[in-house]
N, CA, C and O of each residue as an XYZ file, in Angstrom:
668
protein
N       9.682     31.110    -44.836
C      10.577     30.372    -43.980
C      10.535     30.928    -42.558
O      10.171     30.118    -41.705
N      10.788     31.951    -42.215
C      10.496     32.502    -41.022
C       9.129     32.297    -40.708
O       9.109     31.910    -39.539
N       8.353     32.339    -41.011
C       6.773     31.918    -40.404
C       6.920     30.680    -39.779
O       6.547     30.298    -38.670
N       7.715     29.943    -40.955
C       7.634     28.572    -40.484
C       7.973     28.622    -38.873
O       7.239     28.484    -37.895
N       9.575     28.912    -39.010
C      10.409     29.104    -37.970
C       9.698     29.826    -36.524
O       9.845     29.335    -35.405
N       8.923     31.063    -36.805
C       7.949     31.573    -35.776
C       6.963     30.800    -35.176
O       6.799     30.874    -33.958
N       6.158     29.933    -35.996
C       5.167     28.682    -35.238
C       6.031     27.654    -34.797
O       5.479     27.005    -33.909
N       6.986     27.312    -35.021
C       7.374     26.326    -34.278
C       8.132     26.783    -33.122
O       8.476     25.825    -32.430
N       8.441     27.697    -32.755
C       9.092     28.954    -31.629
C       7.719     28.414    -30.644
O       7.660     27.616    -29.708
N       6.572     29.339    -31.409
C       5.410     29.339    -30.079
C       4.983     27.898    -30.052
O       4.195     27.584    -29.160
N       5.322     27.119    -30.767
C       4.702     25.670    -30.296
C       5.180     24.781    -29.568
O       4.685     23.828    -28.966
N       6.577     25.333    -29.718
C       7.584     24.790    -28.489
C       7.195     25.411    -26.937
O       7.037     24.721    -25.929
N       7.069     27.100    -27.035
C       6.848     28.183    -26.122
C       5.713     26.854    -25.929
O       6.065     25.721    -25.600
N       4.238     27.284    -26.222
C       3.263     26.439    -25.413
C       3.197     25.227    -24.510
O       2.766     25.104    -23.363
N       3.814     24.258    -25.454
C       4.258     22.471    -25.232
C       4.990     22.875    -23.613
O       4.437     22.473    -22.590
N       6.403     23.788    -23.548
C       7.052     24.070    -22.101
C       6.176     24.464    -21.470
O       6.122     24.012    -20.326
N       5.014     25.543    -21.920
C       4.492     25.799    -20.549
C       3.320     25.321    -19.678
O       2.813     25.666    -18.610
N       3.061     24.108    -20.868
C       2.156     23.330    -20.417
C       2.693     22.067    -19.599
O       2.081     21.422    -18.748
N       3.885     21.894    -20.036
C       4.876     21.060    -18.866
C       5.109     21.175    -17.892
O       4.903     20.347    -17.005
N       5.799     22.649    -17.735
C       6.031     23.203    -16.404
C       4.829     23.484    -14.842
O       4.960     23.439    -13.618
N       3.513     23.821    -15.990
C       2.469     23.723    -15.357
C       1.962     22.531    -14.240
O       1.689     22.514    -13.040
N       2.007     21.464    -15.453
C       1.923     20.137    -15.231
C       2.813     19.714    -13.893
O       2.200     19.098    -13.022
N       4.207     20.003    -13.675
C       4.853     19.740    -13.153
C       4.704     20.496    -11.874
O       4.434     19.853    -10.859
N       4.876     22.016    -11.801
C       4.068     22.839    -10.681
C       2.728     22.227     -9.980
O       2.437     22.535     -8.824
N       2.165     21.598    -10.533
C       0.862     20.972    -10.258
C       0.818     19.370     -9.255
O      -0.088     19.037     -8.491
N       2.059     18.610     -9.559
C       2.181     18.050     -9.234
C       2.951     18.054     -7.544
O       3.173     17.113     -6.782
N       3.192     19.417     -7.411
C       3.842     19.600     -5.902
C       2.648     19.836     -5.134
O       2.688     19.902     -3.906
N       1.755     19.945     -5.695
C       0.445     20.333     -5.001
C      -0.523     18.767     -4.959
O      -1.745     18.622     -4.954
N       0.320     17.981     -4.940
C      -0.450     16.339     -5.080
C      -1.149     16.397     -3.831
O      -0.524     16.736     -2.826
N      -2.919     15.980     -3.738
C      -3.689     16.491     -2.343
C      -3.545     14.988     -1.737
O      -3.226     14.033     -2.446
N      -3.808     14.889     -0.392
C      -4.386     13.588      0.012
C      -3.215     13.425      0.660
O      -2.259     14.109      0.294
N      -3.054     12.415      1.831
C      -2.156     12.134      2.628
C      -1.394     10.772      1.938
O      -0.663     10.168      2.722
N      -1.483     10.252      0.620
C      -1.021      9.242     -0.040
C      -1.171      9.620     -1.304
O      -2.028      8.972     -1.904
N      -0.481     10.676     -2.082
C      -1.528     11.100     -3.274
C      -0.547     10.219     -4.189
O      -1.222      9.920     -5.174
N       0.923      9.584     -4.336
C       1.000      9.325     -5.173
C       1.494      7.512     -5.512
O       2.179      6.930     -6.354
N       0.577      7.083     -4.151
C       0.311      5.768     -4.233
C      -0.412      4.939     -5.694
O      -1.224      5.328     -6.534
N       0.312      3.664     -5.508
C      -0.419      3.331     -7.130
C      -1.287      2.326     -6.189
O      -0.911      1.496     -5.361
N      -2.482      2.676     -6.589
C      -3.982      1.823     -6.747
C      -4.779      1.021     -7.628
O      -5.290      1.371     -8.692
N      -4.831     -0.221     -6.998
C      -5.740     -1.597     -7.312
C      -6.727     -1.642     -7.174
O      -7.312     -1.191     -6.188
N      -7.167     -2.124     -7.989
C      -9.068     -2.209     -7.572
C      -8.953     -3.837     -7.347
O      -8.343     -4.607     -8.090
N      -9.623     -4.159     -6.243
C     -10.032     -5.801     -6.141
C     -11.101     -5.939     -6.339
O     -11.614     -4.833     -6.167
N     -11.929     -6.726     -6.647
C     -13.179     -7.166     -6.184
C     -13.750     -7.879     -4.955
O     -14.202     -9.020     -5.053
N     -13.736     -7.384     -4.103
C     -13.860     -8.004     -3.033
C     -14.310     -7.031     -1.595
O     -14.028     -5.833     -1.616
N     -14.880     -7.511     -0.612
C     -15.095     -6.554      0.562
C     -13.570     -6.379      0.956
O     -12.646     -7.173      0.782
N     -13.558     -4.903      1.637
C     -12.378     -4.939      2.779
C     -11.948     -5.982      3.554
O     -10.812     -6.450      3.473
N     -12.876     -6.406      4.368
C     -12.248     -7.584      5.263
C     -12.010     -8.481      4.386
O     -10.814     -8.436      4.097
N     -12.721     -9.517      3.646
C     -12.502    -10.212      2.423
C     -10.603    -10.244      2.653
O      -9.953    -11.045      3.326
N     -10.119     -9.112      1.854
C      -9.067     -8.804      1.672
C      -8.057     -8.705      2.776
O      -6.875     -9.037      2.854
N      -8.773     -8.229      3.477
C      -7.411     -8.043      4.921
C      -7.343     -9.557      5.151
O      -6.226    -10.017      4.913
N      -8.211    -10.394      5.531
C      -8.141    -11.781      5.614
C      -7.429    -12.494      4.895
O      -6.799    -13.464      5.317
N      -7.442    -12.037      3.531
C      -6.719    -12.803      2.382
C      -5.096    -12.335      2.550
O      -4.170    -13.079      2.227
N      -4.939    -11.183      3.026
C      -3.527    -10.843      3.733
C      -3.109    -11.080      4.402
O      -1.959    -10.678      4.576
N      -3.746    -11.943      5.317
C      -3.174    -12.516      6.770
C      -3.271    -13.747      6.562
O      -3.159    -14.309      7.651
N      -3.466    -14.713      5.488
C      -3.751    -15.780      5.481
C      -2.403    -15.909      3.830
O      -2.212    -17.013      3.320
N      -1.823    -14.895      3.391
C      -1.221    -14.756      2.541
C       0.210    -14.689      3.479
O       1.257    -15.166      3.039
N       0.155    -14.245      4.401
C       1.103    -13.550      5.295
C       1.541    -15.047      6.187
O       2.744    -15.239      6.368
N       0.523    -16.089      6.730
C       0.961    -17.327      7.301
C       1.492    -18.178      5.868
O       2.624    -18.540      5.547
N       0.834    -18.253      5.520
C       1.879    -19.296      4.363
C       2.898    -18.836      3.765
O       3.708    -19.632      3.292
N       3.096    -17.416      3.645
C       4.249    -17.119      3.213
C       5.101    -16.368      4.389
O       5.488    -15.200      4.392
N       5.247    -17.179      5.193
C       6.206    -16.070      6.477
C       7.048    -15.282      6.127
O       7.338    -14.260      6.747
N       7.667    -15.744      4.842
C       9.054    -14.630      4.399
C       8.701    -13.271      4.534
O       9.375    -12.335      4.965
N       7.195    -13.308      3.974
C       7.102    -11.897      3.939
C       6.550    -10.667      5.023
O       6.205     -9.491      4.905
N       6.661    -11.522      5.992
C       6.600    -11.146      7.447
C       8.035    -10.019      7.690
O       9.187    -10.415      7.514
N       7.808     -9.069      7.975
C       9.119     -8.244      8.228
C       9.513     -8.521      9.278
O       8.595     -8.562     10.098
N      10.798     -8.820      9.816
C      11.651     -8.637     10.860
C      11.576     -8.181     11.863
O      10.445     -7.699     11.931
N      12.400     -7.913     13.265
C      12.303     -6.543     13.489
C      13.376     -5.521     12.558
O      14.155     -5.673     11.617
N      12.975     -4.577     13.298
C      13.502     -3.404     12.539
C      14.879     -2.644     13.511
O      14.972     -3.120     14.642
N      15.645     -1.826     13.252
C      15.967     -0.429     13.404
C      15.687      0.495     13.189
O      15.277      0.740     12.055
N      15.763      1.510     14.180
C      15.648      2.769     14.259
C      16.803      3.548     13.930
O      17.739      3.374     14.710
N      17.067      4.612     12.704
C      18.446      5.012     13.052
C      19.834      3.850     13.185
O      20.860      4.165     13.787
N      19.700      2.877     12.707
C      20.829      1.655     13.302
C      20.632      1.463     14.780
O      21.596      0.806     15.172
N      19.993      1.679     15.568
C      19.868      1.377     16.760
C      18.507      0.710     17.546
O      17.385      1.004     17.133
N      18.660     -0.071     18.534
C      17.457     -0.798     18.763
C      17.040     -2.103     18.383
O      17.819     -2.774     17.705
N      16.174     -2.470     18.639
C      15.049     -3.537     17.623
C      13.646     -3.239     17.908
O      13.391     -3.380     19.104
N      12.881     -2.956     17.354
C      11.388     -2.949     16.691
C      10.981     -3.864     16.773
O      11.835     -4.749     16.828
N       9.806     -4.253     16.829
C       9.087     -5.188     16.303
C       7.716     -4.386     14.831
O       6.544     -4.301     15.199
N       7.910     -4.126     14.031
C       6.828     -3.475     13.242
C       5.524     -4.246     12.749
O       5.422     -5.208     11.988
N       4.656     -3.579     13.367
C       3.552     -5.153     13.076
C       3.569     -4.756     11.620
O       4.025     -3.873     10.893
N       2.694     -6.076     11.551
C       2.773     -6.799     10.183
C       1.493     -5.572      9.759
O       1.543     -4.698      8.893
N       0.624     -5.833     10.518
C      -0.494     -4.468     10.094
C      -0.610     -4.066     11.444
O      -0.641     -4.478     12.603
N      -0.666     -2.891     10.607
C      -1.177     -1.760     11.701
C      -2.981     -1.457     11.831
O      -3.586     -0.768     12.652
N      -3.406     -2.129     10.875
C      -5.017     -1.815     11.108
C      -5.562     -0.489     10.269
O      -4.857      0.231      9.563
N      -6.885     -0.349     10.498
C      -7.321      0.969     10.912
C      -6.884      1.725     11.876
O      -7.062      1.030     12.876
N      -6.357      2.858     12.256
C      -6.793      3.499     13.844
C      -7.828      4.256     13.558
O      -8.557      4.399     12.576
N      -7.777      4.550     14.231
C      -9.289      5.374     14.652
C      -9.305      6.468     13.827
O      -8.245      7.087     13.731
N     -10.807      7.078     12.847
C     -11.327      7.800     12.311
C     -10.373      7.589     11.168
O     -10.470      8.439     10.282
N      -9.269      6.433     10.944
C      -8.084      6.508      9.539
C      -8.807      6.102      8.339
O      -9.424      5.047      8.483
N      -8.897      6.664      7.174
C      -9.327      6.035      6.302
C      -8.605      4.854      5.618
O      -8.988      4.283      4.597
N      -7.734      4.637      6.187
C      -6.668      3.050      5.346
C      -6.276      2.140      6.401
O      -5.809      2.589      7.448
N      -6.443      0.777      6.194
C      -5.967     -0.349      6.741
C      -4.061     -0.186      6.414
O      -3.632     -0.294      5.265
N      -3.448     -0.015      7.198
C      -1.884     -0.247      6.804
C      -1.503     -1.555      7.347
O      -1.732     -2.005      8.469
N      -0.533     -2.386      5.805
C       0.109     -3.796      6.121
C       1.539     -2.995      5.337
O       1.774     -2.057      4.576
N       2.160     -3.920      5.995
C       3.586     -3.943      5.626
C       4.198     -5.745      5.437
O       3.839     -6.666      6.170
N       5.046     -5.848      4.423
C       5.720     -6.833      3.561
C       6.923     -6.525      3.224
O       7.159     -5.384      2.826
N       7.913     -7.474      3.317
C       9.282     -7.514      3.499
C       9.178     -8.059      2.472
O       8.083     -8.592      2.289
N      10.273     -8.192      1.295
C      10.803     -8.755      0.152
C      12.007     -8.992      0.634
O      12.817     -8.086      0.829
N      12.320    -10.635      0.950
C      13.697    -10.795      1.321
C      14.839    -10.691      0.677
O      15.902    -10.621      1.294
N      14.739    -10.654     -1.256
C      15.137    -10.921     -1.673
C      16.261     -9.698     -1.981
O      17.436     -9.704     -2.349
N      15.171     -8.526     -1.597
C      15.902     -7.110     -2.544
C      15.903     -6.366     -1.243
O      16.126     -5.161     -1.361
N      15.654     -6.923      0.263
C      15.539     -6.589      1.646
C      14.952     -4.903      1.587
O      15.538     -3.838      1.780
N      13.758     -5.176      1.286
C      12.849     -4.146      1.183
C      11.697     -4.111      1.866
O      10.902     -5.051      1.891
N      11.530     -2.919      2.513
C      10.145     -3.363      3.400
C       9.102     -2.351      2.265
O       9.389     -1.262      1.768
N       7.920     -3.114      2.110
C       6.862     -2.322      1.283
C       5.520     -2.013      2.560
O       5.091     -2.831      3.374
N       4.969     -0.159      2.318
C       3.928      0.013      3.112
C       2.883     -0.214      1.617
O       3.057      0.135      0.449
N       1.531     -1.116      2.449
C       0.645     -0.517      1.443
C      -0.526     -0.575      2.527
O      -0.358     -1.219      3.562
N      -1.891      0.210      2.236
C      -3.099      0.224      2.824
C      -4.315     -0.314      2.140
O      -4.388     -0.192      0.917
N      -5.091     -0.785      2.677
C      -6.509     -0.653      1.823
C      -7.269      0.412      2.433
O      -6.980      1.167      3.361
N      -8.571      0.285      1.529
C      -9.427      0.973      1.757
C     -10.776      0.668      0.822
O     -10.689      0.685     -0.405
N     -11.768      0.445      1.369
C     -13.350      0.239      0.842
C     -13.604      1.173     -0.456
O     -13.621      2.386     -0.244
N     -13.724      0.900     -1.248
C     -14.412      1.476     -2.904
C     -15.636      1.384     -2.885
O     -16.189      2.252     -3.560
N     -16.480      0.480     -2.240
C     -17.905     -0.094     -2.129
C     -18.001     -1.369     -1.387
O     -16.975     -2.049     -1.384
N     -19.001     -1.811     -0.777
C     -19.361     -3.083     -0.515
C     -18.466     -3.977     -0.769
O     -17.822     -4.643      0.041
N     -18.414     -3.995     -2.271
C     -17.624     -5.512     -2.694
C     -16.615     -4.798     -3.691
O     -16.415     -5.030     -4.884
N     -16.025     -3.839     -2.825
C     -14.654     -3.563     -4.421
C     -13.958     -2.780     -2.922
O     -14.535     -2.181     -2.015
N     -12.516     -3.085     -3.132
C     -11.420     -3.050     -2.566
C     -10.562     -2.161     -2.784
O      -9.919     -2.766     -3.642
N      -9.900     -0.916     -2.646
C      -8.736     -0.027     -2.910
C      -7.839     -0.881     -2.493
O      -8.118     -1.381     -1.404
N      -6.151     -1.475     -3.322
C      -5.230     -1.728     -2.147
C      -4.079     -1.190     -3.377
O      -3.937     -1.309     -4.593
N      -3.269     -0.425     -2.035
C      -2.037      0.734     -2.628
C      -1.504      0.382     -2.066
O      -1.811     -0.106     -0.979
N      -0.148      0.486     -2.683
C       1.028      0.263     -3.002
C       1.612      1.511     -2.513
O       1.573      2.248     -3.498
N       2.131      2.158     -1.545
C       2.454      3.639     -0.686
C       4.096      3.429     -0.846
O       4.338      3.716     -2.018
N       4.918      3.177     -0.397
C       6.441      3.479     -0.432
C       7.454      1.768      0.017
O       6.943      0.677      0.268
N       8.681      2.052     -0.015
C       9.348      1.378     -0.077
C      10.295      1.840      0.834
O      10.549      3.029      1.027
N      10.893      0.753      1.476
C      11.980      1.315      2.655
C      12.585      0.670      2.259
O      12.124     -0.433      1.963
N      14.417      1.054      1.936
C      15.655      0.510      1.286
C      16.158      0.040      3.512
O      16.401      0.637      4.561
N      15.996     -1.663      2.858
C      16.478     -2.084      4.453
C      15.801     -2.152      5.624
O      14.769     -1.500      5.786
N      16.364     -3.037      6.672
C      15.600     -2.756      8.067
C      15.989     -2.202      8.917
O      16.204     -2.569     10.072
N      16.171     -0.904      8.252
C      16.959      0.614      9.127
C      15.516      1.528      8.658
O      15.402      1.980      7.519
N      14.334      1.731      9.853
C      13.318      2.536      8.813
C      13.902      3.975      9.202
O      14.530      4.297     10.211
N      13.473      4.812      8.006
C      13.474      6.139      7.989
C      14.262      6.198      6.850
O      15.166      7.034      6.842
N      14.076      5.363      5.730
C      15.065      4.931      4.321
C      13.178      4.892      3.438
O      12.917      4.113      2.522
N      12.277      5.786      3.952
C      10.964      5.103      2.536
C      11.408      6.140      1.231
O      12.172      7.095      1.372
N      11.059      5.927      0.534
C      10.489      5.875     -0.587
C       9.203      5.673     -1.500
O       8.915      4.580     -1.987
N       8.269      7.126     -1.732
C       7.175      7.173     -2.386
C       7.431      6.679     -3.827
O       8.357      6.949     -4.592
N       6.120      5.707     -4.017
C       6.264      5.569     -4.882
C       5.460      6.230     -6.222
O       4.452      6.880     -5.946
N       5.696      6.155     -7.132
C       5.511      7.448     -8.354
C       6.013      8.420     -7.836
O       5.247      9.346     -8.101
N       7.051      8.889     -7.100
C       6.990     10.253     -6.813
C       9.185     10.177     -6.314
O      10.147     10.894     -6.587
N       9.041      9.278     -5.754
C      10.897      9.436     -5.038
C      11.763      8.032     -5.969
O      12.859      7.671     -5.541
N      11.351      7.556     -6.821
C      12.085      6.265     -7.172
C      11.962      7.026     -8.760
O      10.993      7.675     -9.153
N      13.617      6.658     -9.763
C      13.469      6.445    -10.784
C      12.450      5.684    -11.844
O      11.583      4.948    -11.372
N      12.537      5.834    -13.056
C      11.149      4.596    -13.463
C      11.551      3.271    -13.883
O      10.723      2.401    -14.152
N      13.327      3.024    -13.971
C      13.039      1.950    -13.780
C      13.290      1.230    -12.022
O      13.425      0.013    -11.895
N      13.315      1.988    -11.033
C      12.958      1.103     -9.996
C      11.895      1.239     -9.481
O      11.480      0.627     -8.497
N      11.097      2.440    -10.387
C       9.346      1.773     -9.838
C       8.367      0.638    -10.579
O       7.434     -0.010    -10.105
N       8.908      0.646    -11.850
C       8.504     -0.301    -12.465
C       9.139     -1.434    -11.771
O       8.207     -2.156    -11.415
N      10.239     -1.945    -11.404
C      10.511     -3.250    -10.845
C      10.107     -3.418     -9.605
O      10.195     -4.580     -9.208
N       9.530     -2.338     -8.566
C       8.995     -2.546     -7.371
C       7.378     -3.063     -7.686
O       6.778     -3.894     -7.005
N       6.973     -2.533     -8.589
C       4.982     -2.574     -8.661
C       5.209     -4.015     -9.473
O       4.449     -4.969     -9.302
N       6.513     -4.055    -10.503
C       6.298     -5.713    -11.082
C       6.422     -6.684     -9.802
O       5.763     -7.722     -9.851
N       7.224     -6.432     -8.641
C       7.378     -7.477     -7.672
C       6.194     -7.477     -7.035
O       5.486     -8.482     -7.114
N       5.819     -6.469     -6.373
C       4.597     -5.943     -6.122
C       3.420     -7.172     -6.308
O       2.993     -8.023     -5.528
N       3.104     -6.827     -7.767
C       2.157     -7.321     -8.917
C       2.552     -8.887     -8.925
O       1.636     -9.612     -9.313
N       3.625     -9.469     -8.604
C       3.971    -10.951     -8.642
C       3.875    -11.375     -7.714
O       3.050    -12.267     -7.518
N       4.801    -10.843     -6.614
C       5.241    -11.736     -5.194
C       4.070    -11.763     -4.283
O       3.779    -12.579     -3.408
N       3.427    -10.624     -4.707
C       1.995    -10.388     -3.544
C       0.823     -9.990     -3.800
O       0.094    -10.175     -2.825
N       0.191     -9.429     -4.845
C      -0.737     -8.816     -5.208
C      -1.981    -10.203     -5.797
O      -3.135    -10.533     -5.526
N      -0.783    -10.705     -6.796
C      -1.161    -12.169     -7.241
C      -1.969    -13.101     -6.851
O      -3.022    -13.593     -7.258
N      -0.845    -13.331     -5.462
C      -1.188    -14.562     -4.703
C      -2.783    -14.150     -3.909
O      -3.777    -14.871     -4.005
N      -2.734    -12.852     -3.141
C      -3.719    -12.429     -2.149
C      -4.673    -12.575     -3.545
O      -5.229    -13.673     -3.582
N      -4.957    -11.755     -4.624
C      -5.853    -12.277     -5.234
C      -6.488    -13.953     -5.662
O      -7.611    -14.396     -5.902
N      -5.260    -14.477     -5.606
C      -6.130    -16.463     -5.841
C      -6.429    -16.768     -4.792
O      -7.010    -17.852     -4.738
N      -6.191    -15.951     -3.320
C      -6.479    -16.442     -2.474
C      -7.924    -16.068     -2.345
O      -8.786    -16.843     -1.931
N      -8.130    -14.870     -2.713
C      -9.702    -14.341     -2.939
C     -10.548    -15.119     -4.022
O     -11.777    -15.054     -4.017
N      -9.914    -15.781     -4.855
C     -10.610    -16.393     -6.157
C     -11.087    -17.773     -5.025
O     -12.272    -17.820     -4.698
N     -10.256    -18.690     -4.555
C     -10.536    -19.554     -4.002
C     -11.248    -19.474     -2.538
O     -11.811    -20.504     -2.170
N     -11.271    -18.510     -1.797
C     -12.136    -18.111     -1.086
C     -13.643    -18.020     -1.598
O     -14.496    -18.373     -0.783
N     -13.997    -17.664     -2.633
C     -15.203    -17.208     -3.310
C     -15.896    -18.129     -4.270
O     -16.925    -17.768     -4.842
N     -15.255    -19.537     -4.497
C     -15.728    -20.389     -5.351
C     -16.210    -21.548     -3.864
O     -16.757    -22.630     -4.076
């Protein structure tokens, strides 16, 4: 009985310290977006940025506002910010009117004809300096309901817009 009791001691001991590890590990997330959730498209970069700006006129809603700073001011936040120079990500931003959320996401080239596009944080309102990483600062169930809106309101559409672009 005690044997028993002794292996399940160290199997617990192990299981924690392979958690804790895990978890230590995760403060060390590399990359200037490490815990963005990523799409693969099929498609070139531009392909896609096009299909975002052409996603972005028919659906004006999702055109953000201006903004605040701090409660003060008005902004204008472009809709994309582009590349800048030597950046490895295209940044667009999308307003969800519904849950008045501004979403950052970027692309970025995988190859020729395959597309990175992430899903980077969430700003509660059009007061910025409210983001929110996602996998990393949101409970799971409000990251799961951000990547499902995500995955519906916009991800969707820019993809049929690429399907019908390509036929």
């Amino acid at each position: 009985m005690m044997k028993k009791l002794t292996g399940i001691v160290i199997a617990f001991i192990i299981l924690l310290f392979v958690f804790l590890v895990y978890q230590f590990g995760k403060s060390f997330a590399p990359g200037s977006y490490p815990y963005a959730e990523i799409y693969k498209i099929n498609s070139s970069e531009n392909n896609v940025i096009e299909a975002i700006n052409q996603f972005k006129n028919i659906n004006s809603d999702f055109k953000v506002p201006n903004v605040t700073i701090k409660n003060s001011g008005s902004y204008d936040l472009k809709q994309s910010e582009g590349r800048k120079e030597n950046s490895h990500w295209n940044l667009n931003y999308f307003y969800i009117k519904q849950e008045d959320k501004i979403i950052l996401t970027w692309t970025r080239p995988a190859s020729n004809d395959r597309t990175d596009f992430a899903l980077v944080s969430v700003n509660e309102g059009l007061d910025i300096g409210n983001w929110k990483f996602i996998n990393k600062d949101l409970n799971n169930s409000e990251n799961r309901k951000i990547k499902e809106q995500f995955e519906e309101f916009i991800l969707t559409p820019i993809k049929d817009i690429l399907k019908i672009k390509s036929q």
